[in-house]
C-alpha positions as CSV (number, residue, x, y, z in Angstrom):
1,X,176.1,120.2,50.2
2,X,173.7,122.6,48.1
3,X,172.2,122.3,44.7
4,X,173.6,124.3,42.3
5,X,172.0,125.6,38.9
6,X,169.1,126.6,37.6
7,X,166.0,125.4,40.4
8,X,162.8,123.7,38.5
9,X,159.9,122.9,40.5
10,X,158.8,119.4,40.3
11,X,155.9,116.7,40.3
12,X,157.4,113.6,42.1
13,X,155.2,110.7,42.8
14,X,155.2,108.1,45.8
15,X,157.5,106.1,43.3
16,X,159.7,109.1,43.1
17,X,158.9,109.2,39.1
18,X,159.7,113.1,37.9
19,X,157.6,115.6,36.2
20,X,158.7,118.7,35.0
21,X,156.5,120.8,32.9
22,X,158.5,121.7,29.9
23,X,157.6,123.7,26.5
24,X,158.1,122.9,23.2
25,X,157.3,125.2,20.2
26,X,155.1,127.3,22.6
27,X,153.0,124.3,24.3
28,X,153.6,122.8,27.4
29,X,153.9,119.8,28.2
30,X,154.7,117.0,31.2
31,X,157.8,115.5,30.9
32,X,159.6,112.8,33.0
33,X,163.4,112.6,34.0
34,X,164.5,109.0,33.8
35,X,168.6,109.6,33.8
36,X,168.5,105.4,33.6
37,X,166.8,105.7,29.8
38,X,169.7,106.4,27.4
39,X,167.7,107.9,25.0
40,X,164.5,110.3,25.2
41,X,161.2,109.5,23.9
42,X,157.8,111.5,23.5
43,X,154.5,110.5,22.0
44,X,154.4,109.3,18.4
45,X,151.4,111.8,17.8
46,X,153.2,114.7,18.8
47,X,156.3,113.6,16.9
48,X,154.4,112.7,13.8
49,X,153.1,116.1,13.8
50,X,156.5,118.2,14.1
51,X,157.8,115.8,11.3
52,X,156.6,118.1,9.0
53,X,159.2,121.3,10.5
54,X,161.4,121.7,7.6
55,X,164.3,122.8,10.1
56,X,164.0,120.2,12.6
57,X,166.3,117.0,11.4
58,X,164.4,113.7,11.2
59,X,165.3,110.3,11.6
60,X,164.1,106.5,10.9
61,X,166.0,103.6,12.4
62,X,165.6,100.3,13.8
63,X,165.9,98.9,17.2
64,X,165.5,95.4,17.9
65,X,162.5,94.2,15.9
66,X,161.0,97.7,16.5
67,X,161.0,100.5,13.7
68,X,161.7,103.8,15.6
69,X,161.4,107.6,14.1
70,X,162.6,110.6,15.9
71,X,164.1,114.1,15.2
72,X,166.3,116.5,17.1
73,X,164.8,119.4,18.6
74,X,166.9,122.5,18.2
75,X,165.5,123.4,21.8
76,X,162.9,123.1,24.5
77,X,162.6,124.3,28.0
78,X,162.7,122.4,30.7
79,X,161.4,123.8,33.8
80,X,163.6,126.8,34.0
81,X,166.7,126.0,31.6
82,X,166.5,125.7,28.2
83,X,168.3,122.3,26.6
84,X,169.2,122.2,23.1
85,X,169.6,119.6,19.9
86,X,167.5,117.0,21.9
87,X,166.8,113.9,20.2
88,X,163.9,112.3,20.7
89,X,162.6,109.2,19.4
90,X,158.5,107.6,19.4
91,X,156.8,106.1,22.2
92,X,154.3,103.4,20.9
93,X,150.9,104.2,22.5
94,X,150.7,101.3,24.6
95,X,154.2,101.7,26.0
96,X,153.5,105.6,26.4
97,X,150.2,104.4,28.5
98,X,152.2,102.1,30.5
99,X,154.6,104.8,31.1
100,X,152.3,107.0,31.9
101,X,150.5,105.1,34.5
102,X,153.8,104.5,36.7
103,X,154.5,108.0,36.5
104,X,150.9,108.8,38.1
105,X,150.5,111.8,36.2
106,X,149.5,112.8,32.9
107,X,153.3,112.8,30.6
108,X,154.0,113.0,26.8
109,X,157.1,111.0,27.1
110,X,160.5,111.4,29.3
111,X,164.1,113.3,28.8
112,X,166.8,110.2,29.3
113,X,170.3,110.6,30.2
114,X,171.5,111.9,26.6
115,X,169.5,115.4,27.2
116,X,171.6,115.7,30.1
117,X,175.0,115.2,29.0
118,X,176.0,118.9,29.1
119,X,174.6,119.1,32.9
120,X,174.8,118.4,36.5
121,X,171.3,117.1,37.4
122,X,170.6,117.7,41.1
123,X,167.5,116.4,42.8
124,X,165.9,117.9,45.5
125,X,163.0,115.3,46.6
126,X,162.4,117.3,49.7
127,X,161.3,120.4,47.7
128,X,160.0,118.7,45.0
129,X,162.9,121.1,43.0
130,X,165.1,119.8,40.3
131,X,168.3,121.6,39.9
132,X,170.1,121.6,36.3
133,X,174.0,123.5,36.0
134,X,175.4,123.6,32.5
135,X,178.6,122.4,32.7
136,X,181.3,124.2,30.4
């Protein structure tokens, strides 16, 4: 059967961890897929500092014992295809580092299942290609 959508190329690690370089606001940036996460997460640095974009909506919550912050980005690109009204919430450092280190690769944080909702993910691993159709 072949992949359908919008091809991406991709950094996938003997773990098969996913890295797709992405831009945000006109900076790019590594950033896993990791459908298993329901939510997305980047690094509280970067987050802190879009905060202050008047237009982006921000959030503060509470999971667990854990305070969490997080806004919704009115788009980024991802690879090739563009996803919009992401929300994305704060990695602690530590749990960004540990991320980081399974990935093998340098990441800011990782796209979970929610950024997906409106699209058929197809993976590739052969190619190292990512494949992303926008369902109707």
């Amino acid at each position: 059967m072949p992949f359908i959508g919008k091809p991406s190329k991709a950094q996938i690690s003997s773990l098969e961890r996913i890295q797709i370089a992405s831009q945000i606001v006109g900076q790019t940036y590594n950033l896993a897929l990791d459908t298993r996460a329901s939510m997305s997460f980047i690094s509280g640095k970067l987050l802190s500092n879009w905060h202050a974009h008047p237009a982006w909506p921000f959030m503060t919550g509470a999971v667990g014992a854990a305070n969490v912050f997080g806004l919704r980005l009115p788009s980024l690109l991802y690879g090739m295809s563009s996803l919009n009204q992401v929300s994305i919430a704060s990695f602690t450092p530590n749990l960004r580092e540990k991320f980081k280190q399974r990935a093998g690769t340098e990441t800011v944080g990782l796209l979970g299942g929610d950024a997906f909702r409106n699209y058929r993910v197809g993976i590739d691993y052969a190619h190292s290609t990512v494949h992303l159709d926008q369902l109707s």
